[in-house]
N, C-alpha and C positions, 0 to 999 in steps of 0.2 A: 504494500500500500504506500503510496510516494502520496508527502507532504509539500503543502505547498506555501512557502512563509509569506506571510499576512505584511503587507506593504505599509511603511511608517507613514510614508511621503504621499499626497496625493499624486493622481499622475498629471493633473493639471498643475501644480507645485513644482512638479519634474520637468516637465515641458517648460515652463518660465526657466527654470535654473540651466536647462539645458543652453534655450535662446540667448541668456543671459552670457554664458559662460563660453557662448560660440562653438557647440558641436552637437546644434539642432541637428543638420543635414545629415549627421550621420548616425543620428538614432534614426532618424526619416529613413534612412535610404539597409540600414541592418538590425534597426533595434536597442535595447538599450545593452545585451551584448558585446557591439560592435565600437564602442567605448571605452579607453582605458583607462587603468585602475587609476590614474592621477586623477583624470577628467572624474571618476567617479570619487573621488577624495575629496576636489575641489566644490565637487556637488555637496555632499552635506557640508564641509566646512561652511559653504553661503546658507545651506539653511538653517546650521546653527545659529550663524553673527544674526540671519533674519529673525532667529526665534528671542534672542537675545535682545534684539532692537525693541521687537513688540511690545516685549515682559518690560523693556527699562519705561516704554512709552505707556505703559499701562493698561497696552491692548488685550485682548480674551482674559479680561477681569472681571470678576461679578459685580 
């Protein structure tokens, strides 16, 4: 039975970080695969500092 791990990031999240970070065209064109281990390094390190921005600005607070 193969597991399948439950995604942190949105994929509309991932797509901005992707465009962001300049290697849309080659998830477009392989997936997110077809990406390397930096480019995917560099992806959460932005959506840390982004989660980090939010929390300093107050944002998703009750």
């Amino acid at each position: 039975m193969s597991r399948r791990k439950r995604s942190v990031m949105s994929e509309e999240l991932k797509y901005e970080l992707a465009k962001d970070l300049g290697f849309y065209d080659t998830v477009q064109k392989e997936g997110w695969g077809g990406i390397r281990a930096k480019d995917a390094g560099n992806m959460v390190k932005r959506a840390i500092q982004m989660a980090e921005q939010a929390a300093a600005n107050g944002i998703n607070r009750p």
